[in-house]
C-alpha angles and dihedrals in degrees: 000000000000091000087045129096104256116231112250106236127193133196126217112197135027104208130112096297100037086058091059092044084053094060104046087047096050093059093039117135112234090007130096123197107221108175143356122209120201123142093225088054114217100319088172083061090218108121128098096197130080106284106209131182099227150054096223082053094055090044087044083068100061106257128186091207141333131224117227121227108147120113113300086244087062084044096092098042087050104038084054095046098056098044086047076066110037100262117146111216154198112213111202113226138322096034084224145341089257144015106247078053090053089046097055085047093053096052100043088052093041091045093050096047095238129152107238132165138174126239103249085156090183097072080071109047105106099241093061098044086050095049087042086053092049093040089054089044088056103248105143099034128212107009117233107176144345127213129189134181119197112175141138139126122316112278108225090207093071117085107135108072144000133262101286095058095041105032109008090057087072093055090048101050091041099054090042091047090045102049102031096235143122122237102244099184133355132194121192148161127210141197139216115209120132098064099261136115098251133073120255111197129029137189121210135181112179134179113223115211096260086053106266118160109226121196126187141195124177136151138150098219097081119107081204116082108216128173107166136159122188115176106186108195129162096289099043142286144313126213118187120186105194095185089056093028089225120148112198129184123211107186131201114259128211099220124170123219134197092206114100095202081063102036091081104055108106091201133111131272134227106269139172121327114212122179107207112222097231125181108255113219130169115269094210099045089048089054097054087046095057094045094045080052091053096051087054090055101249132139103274136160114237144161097245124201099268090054091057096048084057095064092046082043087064103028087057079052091059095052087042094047085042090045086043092038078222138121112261127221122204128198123227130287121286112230136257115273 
């Protein structure tokens, strides 16, 4: 790639996450960060790149495409902008704060012929692509139920929206992502309880379209960071960490037993454990790469926009079925453009 012209990259938001974006971008092979536009400027005073203060400034400069990391709320003005100009993008999640927002994003990137994604940074932790791998591989055999937990102390940063758009988006892209397969109703319940506006933990339960049961907590009031996925299916049980990146296997065991009380239960037994050694890569970096891939016009794996629509699609579900206190259907996905 050395002999090759580097893509010009930009980066939209400095916040918690756009600094991290920053980093992974600056050392990016056949990439070159040009800019970076945030309002406050570098206040840490550690780039080494221009800091504007606008989106027309950064597109001024002649970028291939641009990674955004504002406030959802900022996701729809900028995403617009940029296609309106010819500027591929990553949008960080969720796409948009609502659905009518994430429509109008799809078709200006489809209608322009860019190459847009959205940053489900999940679909690419080590312990999912390798449960996705096994599940495809039919490990596990037929898929009962998934279970994720996503908790953890409340973030600052985030002001714009609740839980199910920041946190529970990435429960919902990942299950769909890891089992094939479409939410086809959700029911939940949320709470208020750290003064804003915005709720801060949320319970799902969800049907997908082969019949899988879903269940999701997640809350941003817990001292204990948690970010677990357990998908329980006819041969066992996976159990995916995403903080460790650690995939583990308990397996259902055929054990005989001589007590009758027990004789009669037609249920499974504890069997072998077995923690797969899985190569650790770093979910951010893999990302950039892919997308990188998919500006150059290679085959690349990314979460596209549609695909994105859909998990604010059913996250939007989970506030309506909450505010109705009803179960949601959804209809099927929409395909891709």
């Amino acid at each position: 790639m050395s002999g090759e012209r580097k893509l010009r990259a930009g980066l939209i938001g400095l916040g918690a996450m756009g600094r991290n974006h920053a980093r992974v971008l600056s050392g990016l092979g056949g990439v070159e960060l040009v800019a970076v536009v945030d309002p406050m400027g570098d206040t840490a005073g550690t780039l080494r790149v221009p800091v504007v203060s606008t989106v027309d400034e950064l597109i001024a400069m002649g970028v291939d495409y641009a990674v955004i990391a504002c406030p959802t709320a900022l996701h729809e003005e900028v995403g617009l902008a940029l296609a309106a100009n010819g500027v591929s993008a990553l949008i960080e999640k969720p796409l948009a704060p609502s659905l009518d927002a994430a429509r109008r994003l799809v078709d200006a990137f489809e209608k322009a012929g860019l190459v847009a994604g959205v940053g489900h940074i999940e679909r690419y932790n080590p312990a999912l692509q390798s449960l996705r791998s096994r599940l495809e591989a039919g490990e596990l055999g037929e898929v009962f139920q998934v279970v994720t937990r996503r908790q953890g102390p409340f973030p600052h940063r985030i002001a714009d929206v609740g839980v199910v758009m920041d946190l529970a988006t990435h429960d919902i892209d990942l299950t769909s992502w890891v089992t094939g397969q479409a939410y086809t109703s959700v029911s939940a319940h949320t709470v208020f309880r750290s003064g804003r506006p915005h709720e801060d933990m949320v319970a799902a339960v969800g049907q997908l379209s082969d019949g899988s049961m879903v269940n999701h907590l997640v809350n941003w009031l817990s001292p204990l960071k948690e970010r677990s996925t357990v998908i329980t299916g006819e041969r066992g049980c996976f159990v995916a960490d995403t903080l460790t990146a650690d995939l583990t296997f308990y397996a259902n065991g055929a054990i005989s037993t001589e007590w009758e009380a027990l004789r009669s239960f037609r249920g499974v037994a504890e069997g072998d454990m077995v923690r797969f050694a899985i190569p650790k890569r770093e979910p951010l970096l893999v990302e950039h790469e892919r997308f990188r891939d998919a500006v150059e016009g290679k085959p690349s794996d990314i979460v596209t926009l549609r695909q994105g629509l859909r998990t604010v699609e059913v996250a939007a579900a989970v506030l309506k079925s909450s505010a109705d206190r009803m179960t949601v259907q959804l209809p099927a996905p929409e395909p891709e453009g």
